[in-house]
C-alpha positions in Angstrom: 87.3 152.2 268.6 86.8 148.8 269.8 90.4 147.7 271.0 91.8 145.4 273.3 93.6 146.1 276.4 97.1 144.6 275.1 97.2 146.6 272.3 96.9 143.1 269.6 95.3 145.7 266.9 98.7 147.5 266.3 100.2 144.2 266.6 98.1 143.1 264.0 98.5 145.8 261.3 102.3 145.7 261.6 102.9 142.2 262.0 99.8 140.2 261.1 99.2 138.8 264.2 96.7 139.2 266.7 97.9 137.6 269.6 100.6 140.1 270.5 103.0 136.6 270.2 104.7 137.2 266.7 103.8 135.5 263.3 103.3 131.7 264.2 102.8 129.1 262.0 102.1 125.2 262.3 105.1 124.4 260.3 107.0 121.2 262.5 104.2 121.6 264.7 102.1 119.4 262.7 103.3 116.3 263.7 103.0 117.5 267.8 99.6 117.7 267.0 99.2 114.0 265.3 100.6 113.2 268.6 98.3 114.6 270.7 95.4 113.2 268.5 96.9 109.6 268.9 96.9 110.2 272.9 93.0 111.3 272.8 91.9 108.4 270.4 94.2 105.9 273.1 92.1 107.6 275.9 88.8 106.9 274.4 89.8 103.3 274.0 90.5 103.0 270.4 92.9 101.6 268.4 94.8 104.3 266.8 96.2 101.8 263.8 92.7 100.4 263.0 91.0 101.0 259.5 89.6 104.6 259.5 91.9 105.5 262.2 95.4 105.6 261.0 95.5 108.5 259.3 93.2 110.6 261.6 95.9 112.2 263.1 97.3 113.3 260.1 93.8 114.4 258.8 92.9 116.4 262.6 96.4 118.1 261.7 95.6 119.6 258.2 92.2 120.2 259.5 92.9 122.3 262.9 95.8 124.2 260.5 93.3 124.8 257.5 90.9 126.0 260.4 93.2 128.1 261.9 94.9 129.6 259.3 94.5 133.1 260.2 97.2 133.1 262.6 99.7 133.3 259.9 98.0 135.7 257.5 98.0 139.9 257.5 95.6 141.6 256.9 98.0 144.5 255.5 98.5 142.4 252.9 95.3 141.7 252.2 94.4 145.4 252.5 97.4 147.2 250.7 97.0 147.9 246.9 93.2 147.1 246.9 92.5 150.8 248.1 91.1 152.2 244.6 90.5 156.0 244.2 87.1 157.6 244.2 86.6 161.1 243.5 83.7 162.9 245.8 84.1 160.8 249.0 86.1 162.3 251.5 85.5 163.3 254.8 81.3 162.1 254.7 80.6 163.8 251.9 79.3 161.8 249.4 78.7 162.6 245.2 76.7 165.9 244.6 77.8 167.0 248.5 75.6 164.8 249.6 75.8 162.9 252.8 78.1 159.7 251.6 79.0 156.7 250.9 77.6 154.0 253.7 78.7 150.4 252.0 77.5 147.2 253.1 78.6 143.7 252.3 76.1 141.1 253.6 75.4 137.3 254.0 79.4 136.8 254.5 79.2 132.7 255.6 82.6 132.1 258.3 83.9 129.6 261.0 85.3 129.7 263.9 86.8 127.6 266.5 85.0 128.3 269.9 88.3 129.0 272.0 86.0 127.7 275.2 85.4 124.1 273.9 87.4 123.8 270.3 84.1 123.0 268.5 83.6 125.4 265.5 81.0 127.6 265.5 79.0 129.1 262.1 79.0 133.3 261.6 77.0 135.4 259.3 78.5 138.4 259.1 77.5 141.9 257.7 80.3 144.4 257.6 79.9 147.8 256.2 82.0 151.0 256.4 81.7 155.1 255.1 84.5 155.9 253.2 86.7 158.6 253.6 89.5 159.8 252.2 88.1 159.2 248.0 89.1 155.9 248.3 87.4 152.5 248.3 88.4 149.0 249.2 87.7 146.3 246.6 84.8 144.6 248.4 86.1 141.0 248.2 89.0 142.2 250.7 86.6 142.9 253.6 85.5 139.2 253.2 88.8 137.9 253.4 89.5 140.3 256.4 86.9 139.3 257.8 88.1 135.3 257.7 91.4 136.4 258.7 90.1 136.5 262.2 87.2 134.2 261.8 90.4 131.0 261.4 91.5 131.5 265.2 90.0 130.8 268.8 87.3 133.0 269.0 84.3 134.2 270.8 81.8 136.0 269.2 82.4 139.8 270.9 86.4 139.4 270.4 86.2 138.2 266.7 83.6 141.3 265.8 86.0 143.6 267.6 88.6 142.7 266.3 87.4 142.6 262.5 86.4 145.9 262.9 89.7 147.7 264.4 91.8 146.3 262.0 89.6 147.5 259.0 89.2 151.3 260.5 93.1 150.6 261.0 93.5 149.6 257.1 91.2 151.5 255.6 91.1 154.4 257.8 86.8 155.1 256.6 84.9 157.2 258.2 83.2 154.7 260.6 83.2 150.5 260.5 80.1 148.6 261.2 80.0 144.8 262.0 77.3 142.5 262.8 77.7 138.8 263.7 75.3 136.3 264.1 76.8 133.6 265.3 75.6 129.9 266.0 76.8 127.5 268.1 76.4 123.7 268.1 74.9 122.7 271.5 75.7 119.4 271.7 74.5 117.5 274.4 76.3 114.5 276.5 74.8 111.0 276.3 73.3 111.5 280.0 71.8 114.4 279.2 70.4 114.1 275.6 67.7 111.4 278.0 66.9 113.5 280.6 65.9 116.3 278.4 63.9 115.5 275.8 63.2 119.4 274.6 67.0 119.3 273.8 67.9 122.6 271.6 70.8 121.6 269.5 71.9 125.4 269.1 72.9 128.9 270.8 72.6 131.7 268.9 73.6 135.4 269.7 73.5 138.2 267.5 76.8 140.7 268.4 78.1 143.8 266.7 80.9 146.2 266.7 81.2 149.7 265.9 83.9 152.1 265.0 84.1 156.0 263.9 80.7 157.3 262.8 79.8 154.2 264.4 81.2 153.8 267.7 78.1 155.9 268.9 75.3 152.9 268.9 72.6 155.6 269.0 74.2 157.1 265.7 71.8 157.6 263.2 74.3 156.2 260.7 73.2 152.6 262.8 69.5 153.1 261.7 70.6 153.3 257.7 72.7 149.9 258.2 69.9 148.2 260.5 67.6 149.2 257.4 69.5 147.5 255.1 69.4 144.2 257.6 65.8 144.5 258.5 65.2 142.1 255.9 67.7 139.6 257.3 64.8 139.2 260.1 66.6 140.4 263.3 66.4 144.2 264.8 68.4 146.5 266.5 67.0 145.6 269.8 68.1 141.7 269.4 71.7 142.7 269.3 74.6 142.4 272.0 76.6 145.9 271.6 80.1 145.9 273.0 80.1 147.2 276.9 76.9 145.5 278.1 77.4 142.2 280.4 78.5 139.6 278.2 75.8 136.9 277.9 76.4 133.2 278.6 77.4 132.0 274.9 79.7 128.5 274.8 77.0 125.6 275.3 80.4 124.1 277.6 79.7 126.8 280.4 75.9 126.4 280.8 74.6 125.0 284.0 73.7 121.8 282.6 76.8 121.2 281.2 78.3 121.8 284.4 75.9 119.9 286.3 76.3 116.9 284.1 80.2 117.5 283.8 80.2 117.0 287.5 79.0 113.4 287.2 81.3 112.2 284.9 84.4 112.6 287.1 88.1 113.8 286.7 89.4 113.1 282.8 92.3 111.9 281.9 95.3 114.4 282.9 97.0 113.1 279.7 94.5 113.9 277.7 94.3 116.8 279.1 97.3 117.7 278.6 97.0 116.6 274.7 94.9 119.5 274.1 97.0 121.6 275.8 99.7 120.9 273.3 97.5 121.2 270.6 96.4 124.8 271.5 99.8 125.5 271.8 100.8 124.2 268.3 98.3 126.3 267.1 100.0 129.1 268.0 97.9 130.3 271.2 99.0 130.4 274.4 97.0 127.5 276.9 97.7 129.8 279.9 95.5 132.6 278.6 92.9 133.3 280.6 90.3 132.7 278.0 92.0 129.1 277.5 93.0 127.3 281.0 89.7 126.0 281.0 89.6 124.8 277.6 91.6 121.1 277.3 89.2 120.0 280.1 86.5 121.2 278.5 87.1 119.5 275.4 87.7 116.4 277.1 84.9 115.7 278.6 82.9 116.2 275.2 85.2 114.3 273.9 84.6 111.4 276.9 80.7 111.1 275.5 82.6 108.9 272.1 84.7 106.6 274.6 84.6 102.9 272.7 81.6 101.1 274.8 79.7 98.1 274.8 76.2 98.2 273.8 73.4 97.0 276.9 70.2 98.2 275.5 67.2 96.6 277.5 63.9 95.6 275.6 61.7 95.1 278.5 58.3 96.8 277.3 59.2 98.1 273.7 56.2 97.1 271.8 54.2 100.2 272.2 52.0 102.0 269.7 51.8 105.9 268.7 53.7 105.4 265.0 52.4 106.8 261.5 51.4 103.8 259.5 50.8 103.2 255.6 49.4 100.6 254.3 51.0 98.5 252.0 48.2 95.8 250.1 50.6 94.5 246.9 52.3 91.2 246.5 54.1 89.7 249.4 53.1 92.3 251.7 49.4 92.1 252.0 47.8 92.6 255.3 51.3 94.3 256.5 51.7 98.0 257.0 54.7 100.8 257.2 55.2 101.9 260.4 57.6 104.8 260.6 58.9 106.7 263.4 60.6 110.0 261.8 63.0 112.8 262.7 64.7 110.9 265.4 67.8 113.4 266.0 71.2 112.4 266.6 74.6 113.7 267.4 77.8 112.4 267.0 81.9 112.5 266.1 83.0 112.2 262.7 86.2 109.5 262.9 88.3 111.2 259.9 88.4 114.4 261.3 87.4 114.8 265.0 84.7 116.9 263.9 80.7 117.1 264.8 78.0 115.8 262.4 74.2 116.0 263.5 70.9 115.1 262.0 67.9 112.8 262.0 66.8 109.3 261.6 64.1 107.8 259.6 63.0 104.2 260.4 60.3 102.2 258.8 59.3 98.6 258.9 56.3 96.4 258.2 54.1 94.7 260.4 51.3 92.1 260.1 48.0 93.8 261.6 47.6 92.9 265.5 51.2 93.5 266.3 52.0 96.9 268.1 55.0 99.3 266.8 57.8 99.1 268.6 58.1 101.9 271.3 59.8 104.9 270.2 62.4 105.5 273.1 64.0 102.3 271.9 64.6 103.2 268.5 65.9 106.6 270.2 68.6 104.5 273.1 69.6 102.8 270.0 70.1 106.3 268.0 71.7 107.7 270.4 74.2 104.7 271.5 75.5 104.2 268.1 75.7 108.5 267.0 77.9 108.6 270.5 80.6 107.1 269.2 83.4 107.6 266.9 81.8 107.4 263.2 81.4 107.7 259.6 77.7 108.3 258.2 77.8 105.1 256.0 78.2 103.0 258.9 76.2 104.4 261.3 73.3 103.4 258.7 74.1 100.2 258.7 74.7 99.8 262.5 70.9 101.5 263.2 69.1 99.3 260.6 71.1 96.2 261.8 70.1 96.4 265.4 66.7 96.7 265.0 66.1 94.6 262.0 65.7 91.3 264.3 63.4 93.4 267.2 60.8 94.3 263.3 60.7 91.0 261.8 63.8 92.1 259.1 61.5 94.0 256.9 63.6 97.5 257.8 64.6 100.4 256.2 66.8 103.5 258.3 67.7 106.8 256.2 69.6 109.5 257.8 70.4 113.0 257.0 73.3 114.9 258.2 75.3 118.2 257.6 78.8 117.8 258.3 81.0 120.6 260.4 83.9 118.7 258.1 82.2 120.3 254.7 82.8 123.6 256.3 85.7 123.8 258.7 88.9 122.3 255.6 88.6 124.8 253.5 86.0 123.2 251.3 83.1 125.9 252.8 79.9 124.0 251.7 77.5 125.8 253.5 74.1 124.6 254.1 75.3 121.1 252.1 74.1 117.5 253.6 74.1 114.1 253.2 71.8 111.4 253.1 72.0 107.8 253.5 69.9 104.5 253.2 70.1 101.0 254.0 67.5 98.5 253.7 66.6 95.0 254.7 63.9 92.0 254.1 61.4 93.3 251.4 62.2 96.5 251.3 65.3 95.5 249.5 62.8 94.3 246.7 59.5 96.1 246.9 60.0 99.2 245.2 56.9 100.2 245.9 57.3 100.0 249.8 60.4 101.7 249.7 59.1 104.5 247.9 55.9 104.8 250.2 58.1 105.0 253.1 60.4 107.5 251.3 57.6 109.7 250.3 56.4 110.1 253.8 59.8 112.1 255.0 59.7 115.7 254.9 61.6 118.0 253.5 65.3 118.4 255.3 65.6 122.3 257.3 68.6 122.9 258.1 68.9 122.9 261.6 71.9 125.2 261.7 70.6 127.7 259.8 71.1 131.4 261.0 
């Protein structure tokens, strides 16, 4: 069995709660944590009672309580009265004393809350068991078991262990299987998104966990579930088991980080100290060992949005190395679309506190004889407004605004984006993004321009795809 040291498994089957701390709920704790928010939007230098603002503490509140739900639900509940009868399965044997029974629920979509640095992470899970007994479990309960864990703090190892010890627990099977693949957002600082421009905006780590028939990774019972997953285009080699060194997974506690972490200085200590509150509203503990670490963490993501002024130097932008299309009707004859696609971005929705990431599109016209505009100028300008406290809409408008009088006013900026929001409040739009426009000059009027330009941008991938 895969169970923790402090015995949170029991804990969890009687009580429904998994951190060995009794059944806690957000309840008056809610407004602690609007609180806190207002103290972390103070420290970034914003105006908490400004439009879009006011009632992001409020909406951080329902958010981190819809995200961590988990704390206050039981899985015996969940469990209890969806245990169904099934004659012929009991103790392996399957129908026609067969060897029985192995069932598998795949492609399970989950969040978490990465208890290193509070940003959620995405998980795939497959969960399987062998029932035993003659009974089965109504297959939509090992989902919501599953998410009953996934709504906490949570690495990647813990959250498989625990999934599976409380399911052998409930449903006492033969053996439980789980396999997570889990992605994490690697979102860099605004120092180092320029010094490395090979960025990779995720970590991924495939992890599993193994109880029973399967506690044994060499059991053959492994090699009928890996089958069954071949498809899902990892192997069995690819996977972290519990008991080997635990590899480096929170993007937070990588070298970089730390080396750029060490630039920016001590944070706030009131800030700090915010977090800490927050965690604690939440029903954890800061002081676990998993969590001291944390708050600061957070902050100094958090420090990359601080309300700044915007220097951006144009010496030597006009360069060339753009796509161009040529435009020959009406008013634009003798002018060209130059585009400079897929410029990523990163930033901080305002509503929520949440990431959203993506790429920027920018065309413009321009007579023949002039040179495009140098592409790490479109990307400064990116970058500066995505690191900042935002909403989509307006970040559109911002990009297309600034450059419009460096291009001559003929601009157009679209920019696709998949929102951790869609995913993390309950609403669970996987895979779901958005995509904005603005224009200015002619490509307000030319139709034909704007479609050119439009045509030439590939089709979206979702970046945080499994």
């Amino acid at each position: 069995m895969g169970c923790l040291d402090d015995g949170r498994f029991a804990v969890e089957i009687e009580n429904g709660v998994s951190n060995g701390c009794g059944e806690v709920g957000l309840g008056n704790d809610g407004g602690a944590i609007e609180e806190a928010v207002k103290v972390l939007l103070e420290g970034l230098g914003e105006d908490v009672n400004r439009e879009g603002l006011r009632k992001t503490p409020l909406r951080v509140a329902k958010a981190l309580s819809e995200g961590t739900r988990g704390y206050k639900q039981k899985v015996k509940d969940i469990v209890q009265g969806a245990l169904f009868p099934e004659a012929g399965l009991d103790n392996r044997v399957g129908h026609a004393g067969g060897a029985g029974g192995l069932v598998i629920v795949r492609d399970l979509d989950l969040f978490s809350y990465c208890e290193s640095c509070l940003l959620p992470f995405q998980v795939k899970c497959h969960v399987g068991y062998v029932p035993s007994g003659e009974r089965v479990v109504g297959l939509s309960k090992l989902s919501r078991v599953a998410d009953v864990f996934a709504k906490r703090l949570q690495e990647p190892q813990r959250l498989a262990d625990e999934m599976c010890s409380a399911l052998h627990q409930g449903i006492k099977p033969a053996g439980v299987a789980i396999v997570l693949q889990c992605t994490h957002i690697h979102f860099p600082d605004i120092e180092s998104v320029f010094l490395d421009t090979n960025h990779e905006g995720w970590v991924k780590i495939l992890v599993s966990s193994g109880s029973g028939d399967f506690e044994n990774k060499s059991a053959d019972v492994w090699n009928d579930f890996f089958s069954l997953l071949k498809f899902r285009g990892f192997s069995m080699d690819k996977i972290h088991f519990r008991g080997l060194s635990d590899p480096c997974w929170c993007p937070s506690q990588s070298s970089l980080s730390a080396k750029v972490s060490s630039k920016i200085g001590p944070v706030n200590p009131t800030m700090i100290s915010a977090v800490a509150s927050i965690i604690e509203s939440l029903g954890e503990d800061p002081l676990r060992n998993e969590l001291i670490g944390t708050p600061s963490r957070f902050v100094k993501w958090l420090m990359n949005f601080k309300n700044s002024k915007f220097d951006v130097k144009l010496n030597g932008f006009l360069r060339g190395g753009m796509d161009a299309l040529n435009v020959n009707e009406g008013n634009n004859l003798n002018k060209k679309i130059t585009s400079e696609l897929n410029i990523p971005f990163w930033s901080q929705c305002e509503h929520h506190l949440l990431p959203f990431h993506g790429v920027v599109h920018i065309g413009y016209l321009i007579s023949d004889g002039f040179n495009p505009i140098g592409k790490s100028l479109l990307q400064s300008i990116v970058h500066f407004y995505g690191f900042k406290l935002q909403v989509q809409e307006r970040l559109t408008r911002q990009i297309a605004e600034t450059i419009s009088p460096l291009l001559g006013g003929d601009v157009i900026v679209v920019v696709e984006a998949s929102h951790t929001c869609m995913i993390s409040r309950g609403i669970e739009k996987y895979g779901s993004s958005t995509a904005t426009i603005a224009v200015l000059g002619r490509f307000s009027t030319d139709t034909s321009a704007r479609a050119s330009f439009l045509q030439s941008i590939p089709s979206p991938t979702s970046t945080g795809e499994q």
